[in-house]
Residue frames as qw, qx, qy, qz and C-alpha x, y, z in Angstrom:
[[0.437, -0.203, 0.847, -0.225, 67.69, 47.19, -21.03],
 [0.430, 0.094, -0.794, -0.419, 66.78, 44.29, -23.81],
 [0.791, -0.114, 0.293, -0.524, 63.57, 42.58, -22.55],
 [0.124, -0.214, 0.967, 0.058, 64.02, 38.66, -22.32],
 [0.465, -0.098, -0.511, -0.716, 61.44, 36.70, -24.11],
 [0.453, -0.310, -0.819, 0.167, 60.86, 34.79, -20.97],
 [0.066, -0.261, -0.467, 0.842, 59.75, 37.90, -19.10],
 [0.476, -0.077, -0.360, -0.799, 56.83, 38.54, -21.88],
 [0.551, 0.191, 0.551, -0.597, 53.52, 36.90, -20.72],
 [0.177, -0.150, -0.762, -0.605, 51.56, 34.73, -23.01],
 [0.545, -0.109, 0.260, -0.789, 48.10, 34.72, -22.42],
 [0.277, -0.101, 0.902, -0.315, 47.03, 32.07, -20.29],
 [0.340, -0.070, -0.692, -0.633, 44.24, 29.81, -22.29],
 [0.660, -0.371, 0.023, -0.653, 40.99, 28.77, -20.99],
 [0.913, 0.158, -0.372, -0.049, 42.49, 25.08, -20.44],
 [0.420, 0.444, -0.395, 0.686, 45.22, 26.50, -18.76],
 [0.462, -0.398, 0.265, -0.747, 42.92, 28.83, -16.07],
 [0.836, -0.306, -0.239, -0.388, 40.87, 25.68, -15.68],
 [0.834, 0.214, -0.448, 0.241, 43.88, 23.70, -14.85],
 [0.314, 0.230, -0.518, 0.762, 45.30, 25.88, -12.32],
 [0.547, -0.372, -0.154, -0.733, 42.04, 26.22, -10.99],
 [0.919, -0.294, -0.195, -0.175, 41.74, 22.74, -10.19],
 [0.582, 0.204, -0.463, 0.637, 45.74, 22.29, -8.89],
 [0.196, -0.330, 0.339, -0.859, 44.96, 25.49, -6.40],
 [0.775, -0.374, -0.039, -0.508, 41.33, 23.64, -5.08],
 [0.948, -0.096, -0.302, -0.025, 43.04, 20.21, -4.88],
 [0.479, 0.232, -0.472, 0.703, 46.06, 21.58, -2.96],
 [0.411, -0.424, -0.134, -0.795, 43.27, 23.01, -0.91],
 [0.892, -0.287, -0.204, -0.284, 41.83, 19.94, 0.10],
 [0.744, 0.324, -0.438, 0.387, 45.34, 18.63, 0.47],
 [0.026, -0.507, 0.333, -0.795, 45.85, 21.20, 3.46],
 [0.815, -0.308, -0.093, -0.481, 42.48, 20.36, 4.71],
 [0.933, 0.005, -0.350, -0.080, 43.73, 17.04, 5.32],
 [0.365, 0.362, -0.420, 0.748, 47.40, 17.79, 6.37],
 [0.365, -0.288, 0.371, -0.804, 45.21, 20.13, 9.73],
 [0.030, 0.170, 0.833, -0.525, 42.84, 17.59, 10.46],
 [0.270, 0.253, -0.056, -0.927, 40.38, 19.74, 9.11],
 [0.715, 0.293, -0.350, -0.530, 38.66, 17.10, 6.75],
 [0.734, -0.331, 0.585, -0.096, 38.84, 13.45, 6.94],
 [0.188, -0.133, 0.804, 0.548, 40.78, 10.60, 4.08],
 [0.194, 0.255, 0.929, 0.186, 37.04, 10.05, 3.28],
 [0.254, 0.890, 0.264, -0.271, 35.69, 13.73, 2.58],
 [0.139, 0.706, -0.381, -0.581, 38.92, 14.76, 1.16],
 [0.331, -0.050, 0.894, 0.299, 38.53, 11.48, -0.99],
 [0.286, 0.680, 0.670, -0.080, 34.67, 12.12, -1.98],
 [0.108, 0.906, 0.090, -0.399, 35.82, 15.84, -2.69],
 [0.081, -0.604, 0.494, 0.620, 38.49, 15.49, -4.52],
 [0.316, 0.171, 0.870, 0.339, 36.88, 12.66, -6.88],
 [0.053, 0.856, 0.392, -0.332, 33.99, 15.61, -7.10],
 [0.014, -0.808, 0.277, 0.519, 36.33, 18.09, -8.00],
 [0.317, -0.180, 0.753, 0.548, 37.96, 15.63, -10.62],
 [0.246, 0.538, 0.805, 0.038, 34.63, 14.59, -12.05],
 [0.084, 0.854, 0.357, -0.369, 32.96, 18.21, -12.03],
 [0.113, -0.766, 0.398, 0.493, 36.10, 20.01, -13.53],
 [0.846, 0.531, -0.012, -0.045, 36.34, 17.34, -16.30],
 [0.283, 0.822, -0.493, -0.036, 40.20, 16.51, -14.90],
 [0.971, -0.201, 0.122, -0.045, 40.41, 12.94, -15.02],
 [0.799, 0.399, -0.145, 0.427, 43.76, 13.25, -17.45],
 [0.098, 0.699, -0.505, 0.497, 45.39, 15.28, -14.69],
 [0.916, -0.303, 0.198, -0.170, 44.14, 13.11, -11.76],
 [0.959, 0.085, -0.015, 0.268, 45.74, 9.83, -13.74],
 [0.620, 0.574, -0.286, 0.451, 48.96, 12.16, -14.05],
 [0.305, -0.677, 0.357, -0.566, 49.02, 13.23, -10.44],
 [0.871, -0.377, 0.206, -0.237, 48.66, 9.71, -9.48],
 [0.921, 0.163, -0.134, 0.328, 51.67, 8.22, -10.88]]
């Protein structure tokens, strides 16, 4: 069987981890919200936290459009 070069792994960069890091927390919060769990104005304060802290303002601006 001929391996497909899409089935090789690359290894995931540190930019990369971070990124999916913050997507996985901020779908997180997203939930939160969704249950009730969290109100617009903690999951607002957290997620601007999470943007800030994580250093992902250039995903933020892309998530918002």
């Amino acid at each position: 069987m001929k391996q497909n070069e899409s089935d090789i792994q690359r290894p995931i960069t540190p930019d990369e981890k971070k990124k999916r890091l913050f997507l996985e927390q901020k779908k997180t919060l997203d939930i939160f919200l969704a249950n009730g769990a969290i109100t617009q104005a903690q999951y607002n304060k957290s997620y601007g936290d999470l943007v800030v802290l994580m250093g992902m303002q250039d995903v933020a601006s892309e998530l918002a459009k």
